[in-house]
N, CA, C and O of each residue as an XYZ file, in Angstrom:
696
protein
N      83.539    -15.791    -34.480
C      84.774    -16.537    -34.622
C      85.745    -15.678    -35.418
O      85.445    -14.979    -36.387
N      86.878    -15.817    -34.907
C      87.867    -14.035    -35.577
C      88.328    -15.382    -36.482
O      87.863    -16.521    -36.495
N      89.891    -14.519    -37.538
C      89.958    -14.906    -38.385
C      91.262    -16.205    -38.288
O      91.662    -17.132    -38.993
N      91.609    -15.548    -36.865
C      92.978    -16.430    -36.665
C      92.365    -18.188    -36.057
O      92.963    -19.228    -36.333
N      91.351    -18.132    -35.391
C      90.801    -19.465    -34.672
C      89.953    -19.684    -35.602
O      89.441    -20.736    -35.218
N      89.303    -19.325    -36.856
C      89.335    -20.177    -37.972
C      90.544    -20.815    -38.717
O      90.534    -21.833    -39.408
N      91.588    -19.991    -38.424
C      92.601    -20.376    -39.353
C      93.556    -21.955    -38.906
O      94.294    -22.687    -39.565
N      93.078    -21.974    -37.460
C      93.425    -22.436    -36.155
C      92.734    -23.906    -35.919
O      93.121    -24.876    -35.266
N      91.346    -23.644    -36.853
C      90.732    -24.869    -36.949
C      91.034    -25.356    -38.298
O      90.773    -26.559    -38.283
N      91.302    -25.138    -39.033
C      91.572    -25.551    -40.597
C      93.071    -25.876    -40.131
O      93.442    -26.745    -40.919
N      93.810    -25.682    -39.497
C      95.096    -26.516    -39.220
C      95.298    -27.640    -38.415
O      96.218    -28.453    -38.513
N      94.100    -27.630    -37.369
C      93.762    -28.517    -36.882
C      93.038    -29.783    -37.984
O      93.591    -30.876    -38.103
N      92.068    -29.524    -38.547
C      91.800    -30.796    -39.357
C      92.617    -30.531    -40.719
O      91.847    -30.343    -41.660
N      93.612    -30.486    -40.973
C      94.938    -30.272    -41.888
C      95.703    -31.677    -40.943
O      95.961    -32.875    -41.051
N      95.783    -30.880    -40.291
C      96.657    -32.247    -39.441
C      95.730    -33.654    -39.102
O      96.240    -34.757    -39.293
N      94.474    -33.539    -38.639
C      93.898    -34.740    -38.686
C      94.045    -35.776    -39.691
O      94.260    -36.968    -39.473
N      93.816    -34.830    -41.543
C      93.962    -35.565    -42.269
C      95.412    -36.182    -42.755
O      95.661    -37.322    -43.148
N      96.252    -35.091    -42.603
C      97.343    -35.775    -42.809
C      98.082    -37.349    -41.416
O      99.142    -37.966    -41.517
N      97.283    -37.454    -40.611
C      97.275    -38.203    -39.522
C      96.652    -39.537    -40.539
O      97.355    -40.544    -40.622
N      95.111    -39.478    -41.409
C      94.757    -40.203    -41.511
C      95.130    -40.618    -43.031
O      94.821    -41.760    -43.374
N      95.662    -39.917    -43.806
C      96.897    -40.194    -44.920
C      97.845    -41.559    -43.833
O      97.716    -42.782    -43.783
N      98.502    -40.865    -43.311
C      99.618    -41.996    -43.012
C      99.305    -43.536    -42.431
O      99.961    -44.565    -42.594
N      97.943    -43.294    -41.624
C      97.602    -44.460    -41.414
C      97.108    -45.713    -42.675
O      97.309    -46.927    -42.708
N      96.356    -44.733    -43.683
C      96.041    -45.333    -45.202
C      97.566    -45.819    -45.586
O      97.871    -47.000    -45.748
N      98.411    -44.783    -45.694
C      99.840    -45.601    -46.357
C     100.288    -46.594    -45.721
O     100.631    -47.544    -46.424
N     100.464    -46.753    -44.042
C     100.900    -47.917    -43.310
C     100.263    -48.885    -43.538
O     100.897    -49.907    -43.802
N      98.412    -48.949    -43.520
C      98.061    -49.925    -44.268
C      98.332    -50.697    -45.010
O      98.251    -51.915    -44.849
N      98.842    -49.904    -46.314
C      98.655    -50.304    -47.603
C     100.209    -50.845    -47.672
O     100.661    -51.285    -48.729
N     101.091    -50.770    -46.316
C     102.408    -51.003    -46.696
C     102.215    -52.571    -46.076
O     102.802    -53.569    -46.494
N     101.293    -52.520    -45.035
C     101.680    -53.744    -44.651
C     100.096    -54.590    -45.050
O      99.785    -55.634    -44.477
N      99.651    -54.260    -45.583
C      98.645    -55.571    -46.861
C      98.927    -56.341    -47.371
O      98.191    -57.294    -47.629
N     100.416    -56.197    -47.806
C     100.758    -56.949    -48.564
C     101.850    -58.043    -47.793
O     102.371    -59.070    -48.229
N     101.948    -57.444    -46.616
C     102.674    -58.228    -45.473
C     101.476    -59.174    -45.164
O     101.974    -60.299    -45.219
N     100.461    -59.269    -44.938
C      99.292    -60.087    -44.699
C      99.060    -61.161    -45.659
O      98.854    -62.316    -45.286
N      99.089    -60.801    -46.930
C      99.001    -61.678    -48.014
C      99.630    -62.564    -47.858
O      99.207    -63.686    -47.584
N     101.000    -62.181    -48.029
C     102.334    -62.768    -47.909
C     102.032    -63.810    -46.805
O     102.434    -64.935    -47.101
N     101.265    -63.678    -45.298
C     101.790    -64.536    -44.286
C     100.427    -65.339    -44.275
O     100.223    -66.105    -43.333
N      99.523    -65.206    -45.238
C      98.164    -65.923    -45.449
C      98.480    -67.148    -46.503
O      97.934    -68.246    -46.608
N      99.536    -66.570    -47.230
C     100.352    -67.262    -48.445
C     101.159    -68.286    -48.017
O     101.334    -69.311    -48.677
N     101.716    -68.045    -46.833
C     102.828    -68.565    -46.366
C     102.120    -69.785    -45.430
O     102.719    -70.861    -45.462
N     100.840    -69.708    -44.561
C      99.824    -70.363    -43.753
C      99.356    -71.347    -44.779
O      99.556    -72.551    -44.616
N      98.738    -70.874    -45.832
C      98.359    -71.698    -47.199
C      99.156    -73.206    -47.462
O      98.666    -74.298    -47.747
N     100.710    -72.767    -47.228
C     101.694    -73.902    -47.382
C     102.248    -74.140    -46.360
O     102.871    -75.186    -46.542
N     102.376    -73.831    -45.500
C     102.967    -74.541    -44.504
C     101.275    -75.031    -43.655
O     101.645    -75.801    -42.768
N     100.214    -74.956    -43.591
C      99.124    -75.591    -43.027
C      99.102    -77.519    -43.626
O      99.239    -78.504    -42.900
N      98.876    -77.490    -45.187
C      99.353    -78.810    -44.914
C     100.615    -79.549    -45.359
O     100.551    -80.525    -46.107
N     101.877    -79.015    -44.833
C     103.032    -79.562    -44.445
C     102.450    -79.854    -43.371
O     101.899    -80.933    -43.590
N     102.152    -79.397    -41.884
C     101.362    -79.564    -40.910
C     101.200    -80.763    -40.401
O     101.747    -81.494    -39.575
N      99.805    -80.770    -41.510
C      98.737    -81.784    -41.460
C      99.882    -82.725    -41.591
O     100.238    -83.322    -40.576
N     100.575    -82.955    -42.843
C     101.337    -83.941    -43.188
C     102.159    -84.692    -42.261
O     102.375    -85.901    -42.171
N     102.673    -83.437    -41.418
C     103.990    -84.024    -40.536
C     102.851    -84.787    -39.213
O     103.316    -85.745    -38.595
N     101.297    -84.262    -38.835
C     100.858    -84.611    -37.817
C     100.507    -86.346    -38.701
O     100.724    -87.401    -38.105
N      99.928    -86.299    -40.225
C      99.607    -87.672    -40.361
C     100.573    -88.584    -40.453
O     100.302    -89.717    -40.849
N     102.196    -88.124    -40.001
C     103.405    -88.809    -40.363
C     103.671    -89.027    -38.781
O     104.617    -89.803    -38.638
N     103.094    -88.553    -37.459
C     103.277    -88.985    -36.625
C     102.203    -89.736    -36.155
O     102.354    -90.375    -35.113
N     101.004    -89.768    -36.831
C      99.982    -90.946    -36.542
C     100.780    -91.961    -37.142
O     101.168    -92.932    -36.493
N     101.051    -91.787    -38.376
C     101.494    -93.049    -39.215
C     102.379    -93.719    -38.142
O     102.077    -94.756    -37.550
N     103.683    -92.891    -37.935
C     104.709    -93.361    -36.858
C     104.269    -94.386    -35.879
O     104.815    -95.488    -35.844
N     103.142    -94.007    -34.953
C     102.464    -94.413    -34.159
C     102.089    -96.145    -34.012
O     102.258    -97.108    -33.264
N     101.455    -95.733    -35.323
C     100.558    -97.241    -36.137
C     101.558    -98.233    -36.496
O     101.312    -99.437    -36.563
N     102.829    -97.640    -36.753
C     103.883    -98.376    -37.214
C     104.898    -98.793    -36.465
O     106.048    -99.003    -36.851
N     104.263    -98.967    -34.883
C     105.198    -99.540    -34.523
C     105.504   -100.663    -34.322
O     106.369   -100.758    -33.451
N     105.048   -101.955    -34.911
C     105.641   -102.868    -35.426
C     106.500   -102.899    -36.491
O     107.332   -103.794    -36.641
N     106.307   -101.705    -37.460
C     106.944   -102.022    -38.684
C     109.000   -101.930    -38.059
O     109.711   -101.588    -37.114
N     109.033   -102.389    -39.130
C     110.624   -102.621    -39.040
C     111.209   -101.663    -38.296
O     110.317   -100.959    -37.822
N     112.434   -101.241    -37.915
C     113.548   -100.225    -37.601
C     113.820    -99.008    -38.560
O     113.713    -97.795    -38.385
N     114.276    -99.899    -39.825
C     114.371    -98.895    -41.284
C     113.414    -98.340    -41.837
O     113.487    -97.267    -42.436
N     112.402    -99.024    -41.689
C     111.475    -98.312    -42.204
C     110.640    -97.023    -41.146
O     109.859    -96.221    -41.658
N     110.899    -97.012    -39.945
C     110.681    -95.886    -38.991
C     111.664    -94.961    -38.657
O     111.512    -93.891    -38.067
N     112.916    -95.579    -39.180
C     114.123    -94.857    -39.793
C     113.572    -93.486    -41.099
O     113.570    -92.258    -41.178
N     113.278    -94.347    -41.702
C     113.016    -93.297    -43.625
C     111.564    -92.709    -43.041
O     110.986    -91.940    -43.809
N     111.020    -92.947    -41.969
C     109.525    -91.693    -42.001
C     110.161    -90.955    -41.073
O     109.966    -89.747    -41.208
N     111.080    -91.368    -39.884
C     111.469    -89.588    -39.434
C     112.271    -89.327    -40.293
O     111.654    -88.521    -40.989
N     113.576    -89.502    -40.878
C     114.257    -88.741    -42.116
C     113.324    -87.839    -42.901
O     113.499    -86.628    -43.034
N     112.174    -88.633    -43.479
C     111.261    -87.341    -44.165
C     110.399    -86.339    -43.585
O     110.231    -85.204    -44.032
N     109.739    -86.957    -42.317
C     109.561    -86.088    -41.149
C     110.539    -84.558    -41.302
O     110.442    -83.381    -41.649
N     111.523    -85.582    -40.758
C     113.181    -84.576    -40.420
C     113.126    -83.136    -41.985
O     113.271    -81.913    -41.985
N     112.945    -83.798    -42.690
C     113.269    -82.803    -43.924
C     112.228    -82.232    -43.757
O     112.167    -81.276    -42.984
N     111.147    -82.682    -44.444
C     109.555    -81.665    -44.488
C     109.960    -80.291    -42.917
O     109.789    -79.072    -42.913
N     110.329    -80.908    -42.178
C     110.329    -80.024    -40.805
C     111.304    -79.148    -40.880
O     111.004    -78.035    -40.448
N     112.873    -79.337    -41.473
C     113.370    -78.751    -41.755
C     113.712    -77.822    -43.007
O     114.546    -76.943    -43.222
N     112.746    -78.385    -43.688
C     112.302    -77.162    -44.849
C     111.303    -75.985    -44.732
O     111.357    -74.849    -45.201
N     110.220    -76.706    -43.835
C     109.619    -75.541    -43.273
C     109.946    -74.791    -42.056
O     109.077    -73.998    -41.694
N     111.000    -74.868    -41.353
C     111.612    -74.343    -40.425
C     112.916    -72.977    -41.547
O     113.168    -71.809    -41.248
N     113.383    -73.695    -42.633
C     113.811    -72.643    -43.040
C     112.862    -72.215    -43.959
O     112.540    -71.086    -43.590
N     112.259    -72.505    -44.935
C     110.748    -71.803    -44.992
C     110.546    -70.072    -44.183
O     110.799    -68.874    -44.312
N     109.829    -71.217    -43.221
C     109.857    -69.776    -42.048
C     110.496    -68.853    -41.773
O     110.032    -67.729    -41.586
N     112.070    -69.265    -41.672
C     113.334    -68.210    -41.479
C     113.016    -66.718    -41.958
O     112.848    -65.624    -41.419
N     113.024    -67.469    -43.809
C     113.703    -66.353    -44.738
C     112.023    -65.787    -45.082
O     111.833    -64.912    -45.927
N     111.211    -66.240    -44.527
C     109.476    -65.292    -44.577
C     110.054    -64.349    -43.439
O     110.421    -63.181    -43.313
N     109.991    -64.930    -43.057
C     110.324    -64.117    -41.241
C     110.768    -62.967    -41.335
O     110.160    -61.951    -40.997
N     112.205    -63.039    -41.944
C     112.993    -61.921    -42.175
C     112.806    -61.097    -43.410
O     113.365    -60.005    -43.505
N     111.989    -61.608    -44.426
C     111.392    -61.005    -45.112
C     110.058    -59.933    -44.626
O     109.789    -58.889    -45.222
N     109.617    -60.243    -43.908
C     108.603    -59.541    -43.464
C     109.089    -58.594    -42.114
O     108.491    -57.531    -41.947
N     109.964    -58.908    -41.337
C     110.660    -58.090    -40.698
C     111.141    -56.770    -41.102
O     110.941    -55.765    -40.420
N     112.152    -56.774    -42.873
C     112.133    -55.860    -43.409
C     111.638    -55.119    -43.745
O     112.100    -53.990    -43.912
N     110.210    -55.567    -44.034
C     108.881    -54.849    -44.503
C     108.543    -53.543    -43.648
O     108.619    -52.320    -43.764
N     107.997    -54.799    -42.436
C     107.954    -53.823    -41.197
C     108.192    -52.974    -40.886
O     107.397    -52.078    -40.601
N     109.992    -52.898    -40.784
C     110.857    -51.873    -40.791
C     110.972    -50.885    -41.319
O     111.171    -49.820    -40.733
N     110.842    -51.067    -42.901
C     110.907    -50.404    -43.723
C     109.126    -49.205    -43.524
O     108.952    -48.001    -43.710
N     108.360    -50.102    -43.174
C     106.742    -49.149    -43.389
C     106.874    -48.710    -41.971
O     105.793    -48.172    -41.728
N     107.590    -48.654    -40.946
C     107.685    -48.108    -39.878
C     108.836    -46.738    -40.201
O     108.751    -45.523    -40.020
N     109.641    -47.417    -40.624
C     110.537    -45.709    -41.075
C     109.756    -44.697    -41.712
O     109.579    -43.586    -41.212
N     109.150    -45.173    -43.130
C     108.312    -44.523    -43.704
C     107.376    -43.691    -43.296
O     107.413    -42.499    -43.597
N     106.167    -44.361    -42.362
C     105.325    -43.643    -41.752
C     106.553    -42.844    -40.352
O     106.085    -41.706    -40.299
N     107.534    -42.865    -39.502
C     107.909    -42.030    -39.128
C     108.347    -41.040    -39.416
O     108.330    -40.036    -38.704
N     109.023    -41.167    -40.973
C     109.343    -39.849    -41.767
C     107.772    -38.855    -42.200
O     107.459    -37.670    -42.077
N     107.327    -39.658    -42.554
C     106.046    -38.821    -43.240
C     105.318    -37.994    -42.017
O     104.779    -36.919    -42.282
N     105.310    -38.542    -40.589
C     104.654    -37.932    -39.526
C     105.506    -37.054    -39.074
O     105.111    -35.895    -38.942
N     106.761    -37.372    -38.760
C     107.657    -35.759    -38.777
C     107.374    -34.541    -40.106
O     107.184    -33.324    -40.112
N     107.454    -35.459    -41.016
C     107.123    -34.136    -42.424
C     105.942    -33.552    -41.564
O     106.209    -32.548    -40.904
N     104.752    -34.030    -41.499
C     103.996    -33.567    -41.261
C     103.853    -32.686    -40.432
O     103.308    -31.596    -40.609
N     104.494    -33.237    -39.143
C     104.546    -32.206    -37.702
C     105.533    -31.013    -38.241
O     105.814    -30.167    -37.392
N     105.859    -30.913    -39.002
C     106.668    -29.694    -39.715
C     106.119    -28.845    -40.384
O     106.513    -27.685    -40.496
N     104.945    -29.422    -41.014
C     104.667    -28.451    -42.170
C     103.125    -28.110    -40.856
O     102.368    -27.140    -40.877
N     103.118    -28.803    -40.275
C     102.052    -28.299    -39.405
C     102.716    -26.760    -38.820
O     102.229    -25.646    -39.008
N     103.799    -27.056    -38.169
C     104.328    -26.043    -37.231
C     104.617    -24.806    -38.136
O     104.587    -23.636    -37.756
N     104.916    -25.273    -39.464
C     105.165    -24.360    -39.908
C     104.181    -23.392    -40.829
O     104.590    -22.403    -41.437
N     102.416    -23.995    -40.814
C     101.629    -23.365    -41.069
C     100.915    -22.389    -39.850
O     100.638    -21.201    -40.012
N     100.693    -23.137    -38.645
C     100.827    -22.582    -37.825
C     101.869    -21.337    -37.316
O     101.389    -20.510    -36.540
N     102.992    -21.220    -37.653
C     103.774    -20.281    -37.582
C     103.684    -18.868    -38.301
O     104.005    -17.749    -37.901
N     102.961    -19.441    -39.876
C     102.652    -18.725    -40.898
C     101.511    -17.991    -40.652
O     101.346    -16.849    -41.080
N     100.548    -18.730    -39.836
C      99.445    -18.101    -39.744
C      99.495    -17.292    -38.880
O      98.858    -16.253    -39.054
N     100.304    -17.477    -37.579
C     100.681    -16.156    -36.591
C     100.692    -15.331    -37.073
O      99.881    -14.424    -36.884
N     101.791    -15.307    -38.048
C     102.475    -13.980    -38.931
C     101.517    -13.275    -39.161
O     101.463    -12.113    -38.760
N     100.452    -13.922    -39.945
C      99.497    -13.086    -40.842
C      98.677    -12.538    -40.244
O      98.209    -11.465    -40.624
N      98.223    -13.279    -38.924
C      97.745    -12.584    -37.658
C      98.318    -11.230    -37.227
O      97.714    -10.164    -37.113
N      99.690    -11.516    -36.997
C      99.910    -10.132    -36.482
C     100.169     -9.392    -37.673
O      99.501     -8.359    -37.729
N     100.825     -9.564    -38.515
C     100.705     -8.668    -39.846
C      98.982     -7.667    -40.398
O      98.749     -6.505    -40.729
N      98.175     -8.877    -40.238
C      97.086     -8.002    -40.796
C      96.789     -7.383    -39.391
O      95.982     -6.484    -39.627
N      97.052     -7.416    -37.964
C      96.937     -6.282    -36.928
C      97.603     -5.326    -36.764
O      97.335     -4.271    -36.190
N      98.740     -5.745    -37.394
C      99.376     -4.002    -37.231
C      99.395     -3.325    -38.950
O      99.769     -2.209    -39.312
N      99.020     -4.108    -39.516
C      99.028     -3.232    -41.191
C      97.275     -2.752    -41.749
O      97.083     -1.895    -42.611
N      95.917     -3.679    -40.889
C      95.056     -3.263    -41.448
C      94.280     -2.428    -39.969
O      93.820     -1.290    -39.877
N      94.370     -3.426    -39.044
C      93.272     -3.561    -37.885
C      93.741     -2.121    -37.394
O      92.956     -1.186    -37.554
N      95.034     -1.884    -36.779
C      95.454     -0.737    -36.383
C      95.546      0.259    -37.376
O      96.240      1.153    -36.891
N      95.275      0.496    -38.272
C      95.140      1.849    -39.194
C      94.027      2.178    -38.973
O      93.750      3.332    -38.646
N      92.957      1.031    -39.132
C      91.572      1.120    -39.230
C      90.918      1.820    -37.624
O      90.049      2.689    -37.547
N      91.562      1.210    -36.571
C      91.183      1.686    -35.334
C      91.918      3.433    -35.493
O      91.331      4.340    -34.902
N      92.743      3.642    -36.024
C      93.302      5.134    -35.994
C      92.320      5.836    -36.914
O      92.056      7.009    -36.652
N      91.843      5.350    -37.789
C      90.751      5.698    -38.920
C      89.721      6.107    -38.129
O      89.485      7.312    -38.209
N      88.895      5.343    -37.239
C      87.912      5.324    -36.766
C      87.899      6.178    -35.373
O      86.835      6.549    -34.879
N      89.049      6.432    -34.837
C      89.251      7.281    -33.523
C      89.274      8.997    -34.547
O      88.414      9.812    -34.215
N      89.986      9.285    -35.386
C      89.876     10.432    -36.081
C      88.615     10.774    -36.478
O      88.273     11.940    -36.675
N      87.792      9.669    -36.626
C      86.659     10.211    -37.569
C      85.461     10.206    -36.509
O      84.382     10.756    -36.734
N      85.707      9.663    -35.567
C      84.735      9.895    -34.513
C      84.877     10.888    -33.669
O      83.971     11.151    -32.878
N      86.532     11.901    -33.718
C      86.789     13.140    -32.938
C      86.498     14.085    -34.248
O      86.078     15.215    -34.002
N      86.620     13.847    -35.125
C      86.249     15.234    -36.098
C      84.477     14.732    -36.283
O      84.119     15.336    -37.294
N      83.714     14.215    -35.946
C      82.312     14.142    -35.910
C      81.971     15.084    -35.039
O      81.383     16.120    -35.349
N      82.497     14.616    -33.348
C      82.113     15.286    -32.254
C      82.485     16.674    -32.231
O      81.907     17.527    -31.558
N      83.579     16.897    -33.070
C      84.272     18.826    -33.251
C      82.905     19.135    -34.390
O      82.182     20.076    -34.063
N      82.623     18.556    -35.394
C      81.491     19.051    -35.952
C      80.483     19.328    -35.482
O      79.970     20.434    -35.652
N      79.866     18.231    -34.658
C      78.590     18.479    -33.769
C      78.816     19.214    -32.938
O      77.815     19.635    -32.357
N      80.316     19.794    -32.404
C      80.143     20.554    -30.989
C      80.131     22.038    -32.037
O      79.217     22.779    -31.676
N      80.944     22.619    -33.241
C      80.604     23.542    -33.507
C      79.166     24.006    -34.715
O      78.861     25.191    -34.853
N      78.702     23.307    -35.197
C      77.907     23.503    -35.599
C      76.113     22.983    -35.014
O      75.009     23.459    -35.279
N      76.480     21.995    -34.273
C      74.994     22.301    -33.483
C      74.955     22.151    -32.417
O      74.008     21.555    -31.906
N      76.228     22.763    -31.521
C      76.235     23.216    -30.453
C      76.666     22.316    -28.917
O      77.003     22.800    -27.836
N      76.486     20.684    -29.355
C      76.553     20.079    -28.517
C      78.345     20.499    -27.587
O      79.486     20.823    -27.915
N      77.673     20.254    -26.508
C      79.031     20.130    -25.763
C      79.129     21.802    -24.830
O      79.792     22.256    -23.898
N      78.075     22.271    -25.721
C      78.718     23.606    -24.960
C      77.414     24.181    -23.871
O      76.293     23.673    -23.855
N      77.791     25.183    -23.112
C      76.343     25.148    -22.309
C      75.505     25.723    -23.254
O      75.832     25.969    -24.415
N      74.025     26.014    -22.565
C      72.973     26.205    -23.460
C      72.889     27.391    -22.161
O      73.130     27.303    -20.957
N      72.401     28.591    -23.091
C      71.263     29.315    -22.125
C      69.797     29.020    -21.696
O      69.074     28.690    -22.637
N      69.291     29.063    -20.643
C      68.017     27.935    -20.426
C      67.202     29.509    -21.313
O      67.563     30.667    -21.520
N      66.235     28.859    -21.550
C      65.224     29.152    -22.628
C      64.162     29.842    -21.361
O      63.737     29.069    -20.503
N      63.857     31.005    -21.321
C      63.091     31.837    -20.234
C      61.547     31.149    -20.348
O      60.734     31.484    -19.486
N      61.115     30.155    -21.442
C      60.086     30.614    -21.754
C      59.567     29.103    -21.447
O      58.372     28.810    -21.402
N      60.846     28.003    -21.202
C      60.798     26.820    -20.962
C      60.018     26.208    -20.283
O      59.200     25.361    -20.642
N      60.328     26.787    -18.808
C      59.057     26.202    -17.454
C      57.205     26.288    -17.957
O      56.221     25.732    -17.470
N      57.324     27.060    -18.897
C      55.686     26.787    -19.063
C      54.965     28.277    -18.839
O      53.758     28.319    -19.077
N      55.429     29.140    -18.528
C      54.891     30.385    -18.320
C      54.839     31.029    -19.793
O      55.593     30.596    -20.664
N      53.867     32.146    -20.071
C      54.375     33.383    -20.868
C      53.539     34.349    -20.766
O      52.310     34.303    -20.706
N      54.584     35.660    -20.737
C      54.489     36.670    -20.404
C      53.222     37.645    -20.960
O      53.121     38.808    -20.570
Protein backbone atom coordinates (compact mmCIF):
# COMPACT_ATOMS: atom_id res chain seq x y z
CA UNK A 1 0.00 0.00 0.00
CA UNK A 2 2.07 3.30 -1.25
CA UNK A 3 1.91 6.28 0.78
CA UNK A 4 -0.65 8.36 -1.10
CA UNK A 5 -3.75 5.49 -0.83
CA UNK A 6 -2.95 5.38 2.76
CA UNK A 7 -3.23 8.92 2.90
CA UNK A 8 -6.41 8.39 0.73
CA UNK A 9 -7.87 6.13 3.30
CA UNK A 10 -7.33 8.29 6.39
CA UNK A 11 -9.35 10.98 4.40
CA UNK A 12 -11.78 8.79 3.68
CA UNK A 13 -12.61 7.86 7.37
CA UNK A 14 -11.79 11.74 8.24
CA UNK A 15 -14.79 12.32 6.37
CA UNK A 16 -16.84 9.41 7.67
CA UNK A 17 -16.32 10.82 11.02
CA UNK A 18 -16.93 14.14 10.41
CA UNK A 19 -20.33 12.74 8.62
CA UNK A 20 -20.98 11.12 11.97
CA UNK A 21 -20.13 14.41 14.14
CA UNK A 22 -22.96 16.12 12.31
CA UNK A 23 -25.43 13.57 12.63
CA UNK A 24 -24.58 13.56 16.74
CA UNK A 25 -25.09 17.50 16.53
CA UNK A 26 -28.50 17.24 14.51
CA UNK A 27 -29.48 14.92 17.10
CA UNK A 28 -28.73 16.74 19.88
CA UNK A 29 -30.38 19.83 18.12
CA UNK A 30 -33.49 18.29 17.73
CA UNK A 31 -33.82 16.28 21.38
CA UNK A 32 -34.85 18.84 22.66
CA UNK A 33 -37.48 19.38 19.89
CA UNK A 34 -38.85 15.91 21.13
CA UNK A 35 -39.06 16.86 24.69
CA UNK A 36 -40.70 19.86 23.90
CA UNK A 37 -43.52 17.91 21.72
CA UNK A 38 -43.71 14.97 24.50
CA UNK A 39 -44.26 18.10 26.84
CA UNK A 40 -46.65 19.55 24.76
CA UNK A 41 -48.69 15.71 24.28
CA UNK A 42 -48.40 15.65 28.25
CA UNK A 43 -50.96 18.72 28.15
CA UNK A 44 -52.81 18.77 25.53
CA UNK A 45 -53.61 14.62 26.01
CA UNK A 46 -55.91 15.46 28.83
CA UNK A 47 -57.44 18.65 27.48
CA UNK A 48 -58.41 15.75 25.04
CA UNK A 49 -59.77 13.47 27.30
CA UNK A 50 -61.59 16.47 28.75
CA UNK A 51 -63.10 17.89 25.62
CA UNK A 52 -64.05 13.94 24.62
CA UNK A 53 -65.71 13.67 28.44
CA UNK A 54 -67.44 17.14 27.60
CA UNK A 55 -68.92 15.57 24.54
CA UNK A 56 -70.15 12.44 26.38
CA UNK A 57 -71.38 14.80 28.98
CA UNK A 58 -73.10 16.85 26.01
CA UNK A 59 -74.63 13.71 24.90
CA UNK A 60 -76.16 12.62 28.37
CA UNK A 61 -77.41 16.07 28.61
CA UNK A 62 -79.69 16.21 26.34
CA UNK A 63 -82.49 16.86 28.30
CA UNK A 64 -80.77 19.34 30.28
CA UNK A 65 -81.86 22.85 29.57
CA UNK A 66 -80.72 25.07 26.39
CA UNK A 67 -78.32 27.29 28.70
CA UNK A 68 -76.93 24.99 30.24
CA UNK A 69 -75.73 23.10 26.80
CA UNK A 70 -75.12 26.62 25.90
CA UNK A 71 -72.11 27.12 28.90
CA UNK A 72 -70.59 23.32 28.07
CA UNK A 73 -69.95 24.19 24.38
CA UNK A 74 -68.71 27.82 25.37
CA UNK A 75 -66.15 25.89 27.56
CA UNK A 76 -65.78 23.20 25.08
CA UNK A 77 -65.32 26.31 22.62
CA UNK A 78 -62.45 27.79 24.85
CA UNK A 79 -60.53 24.62 26.14
CA UNK A 80 -60.50 23.97 22.08
CA UNK A 81 -59.54 27.18 21.34
CA UNK A 82 -56.78 27.43 23.70
CA UNK A 83 -55.37 24.40 22.62
CA UNK A 84 -55.67 25.18 19.04
CA UNK A 85 -53.57 28.27 19.83
CA UNK A 86 -51.54 26.22 22.19
CA UNK A 87 -50.58 24.33 19.18
CA UNK A 88 -49.99 27.37 16.88
CA UNK A 89 -47.18 29.02 18.78
CA UNK A 90 -45.50 25.09 19.65
CA UNK A 91 -45.78 24.63 16.06
CA UNK A 92 -43.92 27.52 15.06
CA UNK A 93 -41.73 27.20 17.73
CA UNK A 94 -40.48 24.04 16.69
CA UNK A 95 -40.52 24.92 13.06
CA UNK A 96 -37.77 27.39 13.96
CA UNK A 97 -35.86 24.84 15.59
CA UNK A 98 -35.95 22.75 12.69
CA UNK A 99 -34.84 25.33 10.57
CA UNK A 100 -32.45 26.55 12.45
CA UNK A 101 -30.66 22.62 13.08
CA UNK A 102 -31.15 22.17 9.36
CA UNK A 103 -29.04 25.34 8.44
CA UNK A 104 -26.60 24.33 10.95
CA UNK A 105 -25.96 20.85 9.96
CA UNK A 106 -25.90 22.28 6.20
CA UNK A 107 -23.21 24.68 7.08
CA UNK A 108 -21.14 22.24 9.04
CA UNK A 109 -21.41 19.56 6.00
CA UNK A 110 -20.24 22.11 3.47
CA UNK A 111 -17.34 23.07 6.10
CA UNK A 112 -16.67 19.75 5.94
CA UNK A 113 -16.81 18.93 2.18
CA UNK A 114 -14.17 21.74 2.16
CA UNK A 115 -11.79 20.88 4.43
CA UNK A 116 -12.17 17.41 2.91
CA UNK A 117 -11.30 18.75 -0.62
CA UNK A 118 -8.95 20.60 0.69
CA UNK A 119 -6.98 17.81 2.48
CA UNK A 120 -7.29 15.85 -0.32
CA UNK A 121 -5.80 18.55 -2.45
CA UNK A 122 -2.98 18.84 0.12
CA UNK A 123 -2.24 15.45 -0.02
CA UNK A 124 -1.83 15.44 -3.90
CA UNK A 125 0.68 18.07 -3.40
CA UNK A 126 2.73 16.08 -1.12
CA UNK A 127 2.36 13.26 -3.43
CA UNK A 128 3.79 14.88 -6.15
CA UNK A 129 6.20 16.95 -4.15
CA UNK A 130 7.80 14.00 -2.38
CA UNK A 131 8.01 12.43 -6.31
CA UNK A 132 9.76 14.87 -7.80
CA UNK A 133 11.96 16.09 -4.63
CA UNK A 134 12.74 12.53 -3.04
CA UNK A 135 11.51 9.50 -5.34
CA UNK A 136 13.16 11.02 -8.50
CA UNK A 137 16.59 11.90 -7.04
CA UNK A 138 16.58 8.59 -5.50
CA UNK A 139 15.77 6.76 -8.91
CA UNK A 140 18.78 9.07 -10.46
CA UNK A 141 20.81 7.86 -7.33
CA UNK A 142 20.21 4.40 -8.04
CA UNK A 143 20.59 4.45 -12.04
CA UNK A 144 24.28 6.11 -11.35
CA UNK A 145 25.20 3.71 -8.90
CA UNK A 146 24.15 0.75 -10.71
CA UNK A 147 26.18 2.14 -14.05
CA UNK A 148 29.34 2.92 -12.03
CA UNK A 149 28.98 -0.82 -10.41
CA UNK A 150 28.75 -2.37 -13.91
CA UNK A 151 31.95 0.11 -15.22
CA UNK A 152 33.64 -1.41 -12.07
CA UNK A 153 32.85 -4.94 -12.70
CA UNK A 154 33.47 -4.51 -16.43
CA UNK A 155 37.03 -3.02 -15.65
CA UNK A 156 38.23 -4.71 -12.94
CA UNK A 157 36.90 -8.25 -13.26
CA UNK A 158 36.42 -8.24 -16.62
CA UNK A 159 32.79 -8.79 -17.12
CA UNK A 160 31.40 -7.56 -20.32
CA UNK A 161 34.35 -8.05 -22.29
CA UNK A 162 35.23 -11.21 -24.36
CA UNK A 163 37.23 -13.84 -22.66
CA UNK A 164 39.90 -15.84 -24.46
CA UNK A 165 38.61 -19.53 -24.24
CA UNK A 166 41.03 -21.22 -21.91
CA UNK A 167 43.01 -24.03 -24.30
CA UNK A 168 42.98 -26.25 -21.49
CA UNK A 169 39.10 -26.02 -20.88
CA UNK A 170 37.58 -28.99 -23.02
CA UNK A 171 39.31 -31.47 -20.74
CA UNK A 172 42.48 -32.37 -22.55
CA UNK A 173 46.23 -31.77 -21.41
CA UNK A 174 49.05 -31.75 -23.17
Amino acid sequence: MTVFEVLLAAVIILMAAVQSVVLILLYRAIAPLAQRTKRIMDVVEPEIRDVAAGIRGVRMAAEVSAKDISEMIATVRSTTDELAETVRIDSREISGLVHRAVGVAERQIDSADQAIDAARDRVNDIGWRLDRTILEPARIVLALGMGLRKGIEAVFFGHGRDKKPDPDADGRHS
